[in-house]
N, C-alpha and C positions, 0 to 999 in steps of 0.2 A: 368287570366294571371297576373305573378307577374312581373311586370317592374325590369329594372335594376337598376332604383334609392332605389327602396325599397327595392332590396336585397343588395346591396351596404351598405345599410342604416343599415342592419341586420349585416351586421360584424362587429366586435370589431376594434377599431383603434387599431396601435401601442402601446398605452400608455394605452390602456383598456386587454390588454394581460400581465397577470399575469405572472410572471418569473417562478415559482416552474413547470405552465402547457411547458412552453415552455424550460424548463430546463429539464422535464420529459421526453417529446419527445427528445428530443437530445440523452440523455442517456440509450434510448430502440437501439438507433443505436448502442453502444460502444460492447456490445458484441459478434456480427456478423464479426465488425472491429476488434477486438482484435483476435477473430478465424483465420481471413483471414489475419490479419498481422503477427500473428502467423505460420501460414502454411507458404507465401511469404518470410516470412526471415528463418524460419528454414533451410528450403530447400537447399538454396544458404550455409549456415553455414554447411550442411550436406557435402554439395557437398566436400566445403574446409577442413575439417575435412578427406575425404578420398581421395582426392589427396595430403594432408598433407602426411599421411603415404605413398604413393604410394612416395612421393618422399623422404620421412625417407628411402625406402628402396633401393632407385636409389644412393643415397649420400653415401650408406655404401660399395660398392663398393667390391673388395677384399677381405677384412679386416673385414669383418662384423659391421664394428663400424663406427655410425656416426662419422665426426671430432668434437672436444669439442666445434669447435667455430659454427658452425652451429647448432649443436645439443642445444647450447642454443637458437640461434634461433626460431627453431624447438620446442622449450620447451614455448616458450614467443608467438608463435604464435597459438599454443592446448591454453592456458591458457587463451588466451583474446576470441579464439573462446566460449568454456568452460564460459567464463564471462558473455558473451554476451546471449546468450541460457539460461543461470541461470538467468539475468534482466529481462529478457522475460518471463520467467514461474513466477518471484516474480509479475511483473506488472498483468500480467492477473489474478494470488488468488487473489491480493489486490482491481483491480480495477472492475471487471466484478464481480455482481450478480447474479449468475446462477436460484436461484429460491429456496428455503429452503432446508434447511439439515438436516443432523438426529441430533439427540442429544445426548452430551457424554461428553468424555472429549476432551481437544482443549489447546494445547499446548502454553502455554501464555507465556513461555518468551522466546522461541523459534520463536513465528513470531512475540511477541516484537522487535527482533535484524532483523526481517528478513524486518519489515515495517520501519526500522528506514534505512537499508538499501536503499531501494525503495526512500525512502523522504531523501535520500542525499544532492542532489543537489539542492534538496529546502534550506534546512539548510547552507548549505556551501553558496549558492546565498546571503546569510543573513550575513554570517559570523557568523554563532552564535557554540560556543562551545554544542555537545550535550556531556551528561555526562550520562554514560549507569551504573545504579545499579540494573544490570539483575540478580536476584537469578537464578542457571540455573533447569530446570529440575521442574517450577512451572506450574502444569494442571490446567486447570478452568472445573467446570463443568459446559453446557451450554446447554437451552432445542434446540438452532438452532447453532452447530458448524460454522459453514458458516459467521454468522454472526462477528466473531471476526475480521475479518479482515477490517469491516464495521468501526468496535468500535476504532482500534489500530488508521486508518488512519484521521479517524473526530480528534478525542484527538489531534495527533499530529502536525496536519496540522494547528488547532487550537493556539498552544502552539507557534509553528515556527512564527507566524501571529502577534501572539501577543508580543512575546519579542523582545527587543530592540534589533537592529542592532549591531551585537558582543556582544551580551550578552550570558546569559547559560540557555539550557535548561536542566533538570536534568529527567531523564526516567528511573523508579524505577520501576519493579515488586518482590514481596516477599510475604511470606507464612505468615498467619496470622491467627495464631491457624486455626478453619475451613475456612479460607479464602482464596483467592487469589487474590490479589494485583495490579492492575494498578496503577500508581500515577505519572504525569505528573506536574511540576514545570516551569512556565516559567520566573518568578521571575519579574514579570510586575503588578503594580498597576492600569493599565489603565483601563478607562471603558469596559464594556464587548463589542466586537467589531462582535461578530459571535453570535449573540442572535437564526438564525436559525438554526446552529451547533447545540447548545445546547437545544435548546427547540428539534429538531431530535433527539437527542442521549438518552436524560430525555425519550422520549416516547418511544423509543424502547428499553431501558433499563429497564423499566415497564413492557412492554408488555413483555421480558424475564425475568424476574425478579433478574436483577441486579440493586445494587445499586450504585447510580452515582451520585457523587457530586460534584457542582465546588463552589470556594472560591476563588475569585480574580486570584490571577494567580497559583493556585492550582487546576488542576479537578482529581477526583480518581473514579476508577470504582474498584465494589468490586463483587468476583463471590465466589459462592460458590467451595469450593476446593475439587478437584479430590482427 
């Protein structure tokens, strides 16, 4: 018989529980969540989106024509629903790991603009100037596509972290004979502040075989270009 003091005795305190185990478990929950908050809000958005028009088409009356002054209404209320559905589909590519993807090409400064999008309100909460030098139209070639969105959000989440309150961060990608270009600038000499950021991003930038480097408040990751 095993008493309750010896199994008591057999669990880990509070401060014997490792953050990465228990930061793991937390983050097996977010994709479930992200499905279900997904569906829960679509929904309601759907709904308003088609009594939007049902009453576009009560308002035009006679005339066939909305009035100008409602019809901007009308115009300001598609747009923010339209906004809201568009944050939703950026948070759930950027934040939920679905499970590896194929390999190919992976649009690198297209969901550069789209994760700097996502990490707004980070940025603005800081006050910090971002300064976008997106070449457009640069592909990465990557053995796990999926992956990018991993790499975009570590870098910049990193970069925001680290620069001064009002300061600039500057978010470059461009084409580099066979390469393609990440390079994140936060313009901060501080000691490195996210040593597990970086030692994460160093390992699975290996294990894909991209190269990734940081230098004070310089990190650039470098992929093979499409």
């Amino acid at each position: 018989m095993v008493s309750s003091m010896a199994m008591a005795s057999s669990v880990p305190s509070v401060q014997d529980v490792s953050d990465p185990v228990v930061g793991a478990a937390r983050y097996d929950a977010v994709p479930p969540l992200m499905d279900s908050l997904l569906h829960d809000v679509r929904n309601p958005l759907n709904a308003l989106a088609i009594h939007l028009e049902v009453l576009s088409e009560k308002l035009k009356g006679e005339s066939g024509q909305v009035p100008a002054t409602q019809e901007k209404n009308l115009k300001a209320m598609r747009e923010q629903i339209a906004r809201v559905d568009g944050l939703l589909k950026l948070f759930s590519d950027f934040i939920v790991f679905r499970g590896a993807g194929p390999s190919g090409d992976a649009p690198l400064s297209d969901a550069t603009g789209k994760a700097l999008d996502v990490l707004g309100h980070e940025s603005r909460r800081r006050r910090l100037q971002v300064t976008r030098a997106i070449e457009p139209d640069v592909q990465a070639r990557m053995e796990d596509t999926t992956e990018l969105g991993f790499f975009l959000v570590q870098v910049l989440m990193r970069a925001f972290q680290r620069a001064d309150q009002g300061g600039t961060v500057v978010v470059a990608v461009r084409a580099e004979g066979p390469h393609a270009v990440l390079e994140v600038v936060d313009g901060s000499s501080a000691p490195e502040r996210a040593s597990d950021t970086v030692a994460a991003l160093t390992l699975r930038a290996a294990q894909l075989g991209i190269e990734f480097t940081v230098l004070a408040g310089t990190c650039r990751l470098v992929f093979p270009r499409a």
